[in-house]
C-alpha positions as CSV (number, residue, x, y, z in Angstrom):
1,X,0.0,0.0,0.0
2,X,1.2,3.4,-1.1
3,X,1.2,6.3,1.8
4,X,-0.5,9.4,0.4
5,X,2.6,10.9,-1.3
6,X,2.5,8.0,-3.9
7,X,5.5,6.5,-1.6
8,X,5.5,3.0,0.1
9,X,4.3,2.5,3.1
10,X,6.9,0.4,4.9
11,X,10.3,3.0,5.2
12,X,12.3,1.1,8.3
13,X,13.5,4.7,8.9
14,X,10.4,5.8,9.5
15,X,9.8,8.4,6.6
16,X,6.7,7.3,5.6
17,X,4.8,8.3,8.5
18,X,6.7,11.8,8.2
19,X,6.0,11.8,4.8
20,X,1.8,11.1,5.7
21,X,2.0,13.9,8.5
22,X,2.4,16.5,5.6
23,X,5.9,18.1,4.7
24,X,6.2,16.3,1.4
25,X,3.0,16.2,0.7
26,X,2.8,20.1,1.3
27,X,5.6,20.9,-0.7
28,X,4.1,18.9,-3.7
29,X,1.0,21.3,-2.8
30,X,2.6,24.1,-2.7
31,X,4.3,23.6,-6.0
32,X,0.6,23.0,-7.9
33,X,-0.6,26.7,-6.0
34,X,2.3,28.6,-6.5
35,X,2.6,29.2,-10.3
36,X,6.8,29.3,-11.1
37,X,6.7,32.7,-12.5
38,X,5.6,34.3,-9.2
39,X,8.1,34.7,-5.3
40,X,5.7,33.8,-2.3
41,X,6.8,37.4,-0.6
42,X,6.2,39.5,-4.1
43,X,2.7,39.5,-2.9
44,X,3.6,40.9,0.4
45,X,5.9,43.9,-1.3
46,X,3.1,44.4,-3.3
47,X,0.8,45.0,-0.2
48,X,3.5,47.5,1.2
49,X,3.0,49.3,-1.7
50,X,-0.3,49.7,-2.3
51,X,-1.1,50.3,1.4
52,X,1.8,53.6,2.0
53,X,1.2,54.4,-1.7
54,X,-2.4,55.1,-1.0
55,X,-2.0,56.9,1.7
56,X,1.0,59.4,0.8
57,X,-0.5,60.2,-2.4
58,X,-4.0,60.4,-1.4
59,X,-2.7,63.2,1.3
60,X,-0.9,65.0,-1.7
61,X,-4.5,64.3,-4.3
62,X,-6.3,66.6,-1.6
63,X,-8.5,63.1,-1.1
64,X,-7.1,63.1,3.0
65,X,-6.7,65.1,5.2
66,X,-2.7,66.9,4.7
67,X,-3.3,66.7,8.6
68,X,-3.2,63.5,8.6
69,X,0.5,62.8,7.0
70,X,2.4,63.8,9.9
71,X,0.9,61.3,12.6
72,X,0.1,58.5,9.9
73,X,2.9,57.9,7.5
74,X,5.9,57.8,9.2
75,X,4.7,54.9,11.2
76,X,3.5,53.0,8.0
77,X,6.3,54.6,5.7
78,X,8.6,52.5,7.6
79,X,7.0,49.3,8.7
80,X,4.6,49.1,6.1
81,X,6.1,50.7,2.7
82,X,9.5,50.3,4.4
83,X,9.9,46.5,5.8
84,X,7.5,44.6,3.9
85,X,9.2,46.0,0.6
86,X,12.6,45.3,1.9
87,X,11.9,41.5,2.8
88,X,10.3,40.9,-0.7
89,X,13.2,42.4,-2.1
90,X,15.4,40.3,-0.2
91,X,13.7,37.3,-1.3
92,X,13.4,38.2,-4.3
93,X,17.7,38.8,-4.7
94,X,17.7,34.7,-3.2
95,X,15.6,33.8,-6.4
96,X,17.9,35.8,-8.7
97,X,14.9,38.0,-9.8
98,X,17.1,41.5,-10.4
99,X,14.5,43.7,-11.6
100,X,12.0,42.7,-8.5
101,X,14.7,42.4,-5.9
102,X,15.8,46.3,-7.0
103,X,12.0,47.5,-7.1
104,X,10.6,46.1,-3.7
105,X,14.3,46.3,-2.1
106,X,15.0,49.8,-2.8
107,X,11.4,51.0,-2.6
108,X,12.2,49.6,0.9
109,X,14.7,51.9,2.1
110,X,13.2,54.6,0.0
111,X,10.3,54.5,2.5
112,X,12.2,53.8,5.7
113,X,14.3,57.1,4.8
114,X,11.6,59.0,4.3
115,X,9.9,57.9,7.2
116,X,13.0,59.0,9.1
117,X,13.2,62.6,7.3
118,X,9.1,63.3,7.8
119,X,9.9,62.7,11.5
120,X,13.3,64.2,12.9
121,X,15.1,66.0,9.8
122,X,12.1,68.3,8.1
123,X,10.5,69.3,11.6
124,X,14.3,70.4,12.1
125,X,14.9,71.9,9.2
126,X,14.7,75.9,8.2
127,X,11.0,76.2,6.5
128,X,12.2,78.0,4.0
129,X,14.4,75.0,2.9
130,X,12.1,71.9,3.6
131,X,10.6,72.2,-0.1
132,X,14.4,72.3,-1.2
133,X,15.9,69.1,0.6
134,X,12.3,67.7,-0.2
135,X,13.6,67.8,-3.6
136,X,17.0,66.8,-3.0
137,X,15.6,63.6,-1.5
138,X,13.8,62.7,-4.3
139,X,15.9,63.8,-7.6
140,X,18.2,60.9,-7.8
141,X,15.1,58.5,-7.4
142,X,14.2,59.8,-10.8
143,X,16.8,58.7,-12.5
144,X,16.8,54.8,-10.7
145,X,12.9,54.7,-11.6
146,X,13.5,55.6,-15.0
147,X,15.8,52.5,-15.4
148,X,13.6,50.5,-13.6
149,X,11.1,51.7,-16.4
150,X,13.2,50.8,-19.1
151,X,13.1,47.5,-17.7
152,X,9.6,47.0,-17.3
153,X,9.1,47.4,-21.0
154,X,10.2,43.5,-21.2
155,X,7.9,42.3,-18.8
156,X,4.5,43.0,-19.6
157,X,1.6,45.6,-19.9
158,X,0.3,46.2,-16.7
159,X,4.1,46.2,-14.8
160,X,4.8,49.0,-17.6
161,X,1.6,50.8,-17.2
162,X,1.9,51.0,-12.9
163,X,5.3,51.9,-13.8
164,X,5.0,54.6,-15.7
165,X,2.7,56.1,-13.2
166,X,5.5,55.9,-10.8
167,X,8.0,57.3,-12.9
168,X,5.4,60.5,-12.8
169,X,5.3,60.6,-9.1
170,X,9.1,60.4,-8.8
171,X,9.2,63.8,-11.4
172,X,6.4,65.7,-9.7
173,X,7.4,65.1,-6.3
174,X,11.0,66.2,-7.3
175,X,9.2,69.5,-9.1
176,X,6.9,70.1,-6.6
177,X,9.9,69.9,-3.8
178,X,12.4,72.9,-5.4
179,X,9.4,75.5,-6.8
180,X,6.7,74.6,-3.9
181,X,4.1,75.0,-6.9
182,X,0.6,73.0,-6.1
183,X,-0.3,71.5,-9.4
184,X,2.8,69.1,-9.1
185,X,1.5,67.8,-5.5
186,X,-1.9,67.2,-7.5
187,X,-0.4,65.4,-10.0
188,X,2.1,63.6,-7.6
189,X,-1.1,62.0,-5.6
190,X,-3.1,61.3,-8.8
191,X,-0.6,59.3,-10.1
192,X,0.3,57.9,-7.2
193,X,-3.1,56.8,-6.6
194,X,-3.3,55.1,-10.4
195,X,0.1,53.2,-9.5
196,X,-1.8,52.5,-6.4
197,X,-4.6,50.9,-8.5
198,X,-2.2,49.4,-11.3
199,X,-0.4,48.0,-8.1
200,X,-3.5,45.9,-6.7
201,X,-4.1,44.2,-9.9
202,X,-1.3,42.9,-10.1
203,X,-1.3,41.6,-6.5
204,X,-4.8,40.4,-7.0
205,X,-3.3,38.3,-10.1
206,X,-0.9,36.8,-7.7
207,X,-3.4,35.9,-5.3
208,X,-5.4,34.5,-7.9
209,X,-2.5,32.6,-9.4
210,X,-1.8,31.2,-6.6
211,X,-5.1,29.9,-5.3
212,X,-6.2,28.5,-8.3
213,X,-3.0,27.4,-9.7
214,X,-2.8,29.0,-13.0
215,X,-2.9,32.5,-14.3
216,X,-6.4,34.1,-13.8
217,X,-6.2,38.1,-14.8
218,X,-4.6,38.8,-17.9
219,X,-1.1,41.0,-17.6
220,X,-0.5,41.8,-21.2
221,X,3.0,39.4,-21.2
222,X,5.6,40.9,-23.3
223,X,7.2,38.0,-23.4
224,X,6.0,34.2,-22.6
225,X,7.2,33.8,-18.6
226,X,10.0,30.6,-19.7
227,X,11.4,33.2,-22.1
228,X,11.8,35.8,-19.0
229,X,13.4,34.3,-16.1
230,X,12.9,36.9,-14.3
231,X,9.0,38.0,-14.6
């Protein structure tokens, strides 16, 4: 008689009855859930995202209360936008996925920086500079998103389409920071809030992948996933 991993039943070392209490047969589970294309904490970085991307840029759309920012985001900057992304980018390094592992892992520290600057440095700093180092903070961003754009053009539609909405928040944030002018911080959280959006279908079409144990919402591939190792 077969034990329910499709092993025999008799092992004298006693690896049958490990095998029936579940670690083989969950790993053989686990590899029918989790399609090969997709990293088990991408999901979670994905989370971090959406959840501090939401609420920063919703501040800066005029859609919360600019109140608000200064008890709220630090807090979740950090843990939130901050650790989650960091882990998944992490991970993501182990599994040799370079675009991701860049994205989530310097996203990460991105957040956990500015988390740090909305609570000590600005409330420190002259007024009449904030907007400037603001602005500082940001500019060098625009040019790592912008590769990281370039990239996403050879994964597929809706990485490139969330991405490009980044690469706009990354510009107006930058803008908005050295002349102070409004418009930028409208378009900064409108964007924001559409990479936001463009951000949770993508983590609903890992979900999804995962539960059901094949692709579920369309992406708009660029290329087939065995041709890209790393999508």
């Amino acid at each position: 008689m077969n034990d329910p991993t499709g092993g025999p039943a008799h092992d004298p070392a006693g690896r049958a009855l490990w095998n029936r209490q579940g670690p083989v047969a969950q790993s053989a589970s686990v590899k029918r859930m989790e399609p090969s294309a997709q990293a088990q904490l991408g999901a979670l970085g994905l989370t971090g995202f959406i959840v501090v991307t939401t609420i920063a840029t919703g501040i800066d759309a005029g859609v919360f209360p600019e109140k608000l920012g200064h008890s709220v985001l630090p807090l979740v900057g950090f843990f939130v936008g901050g650790l989650a992304q960091l882990l998944a980018g992490l991970f993501q390094a182990q599994r040799g996925d370079t675009w991701h592992a860049t994205v989530f892992g310097g996203f990460g520290l991105f957040w956990m920086a500015k988390a740090c600057l909305l609570q000590w440095v600005l409330p420190a700093t002259d007024p009449a500079l904030r907007g400037d180092v603001s602005g500082l903070f940001t500019l060098p961003w625009v040019f790592v998103v912008f590769v990281l754009w370039l990239g996403s053009w050879r994964i597929h539609l809706v990485l490139l389409s969330t991405f490009t909405c980044v690469l706009v928040v990354f510009i107006a944030m930058t803008v908005n920071g050295f002349t102070g002018e409004v418009i930028w911080n409208r378009i900064t959280g409108w964007a924001g809030l559409l990479a936001a959006l463009g951000a949770l279908y993508l983590l609903a079409g890992q979900i999804l992948a995962s539960t059901w144990g094949r692709p579920v919402l369309p992406m708009g591939r660029f290329l087939a996933p065995e041709e890209h190792p790393e999508t």
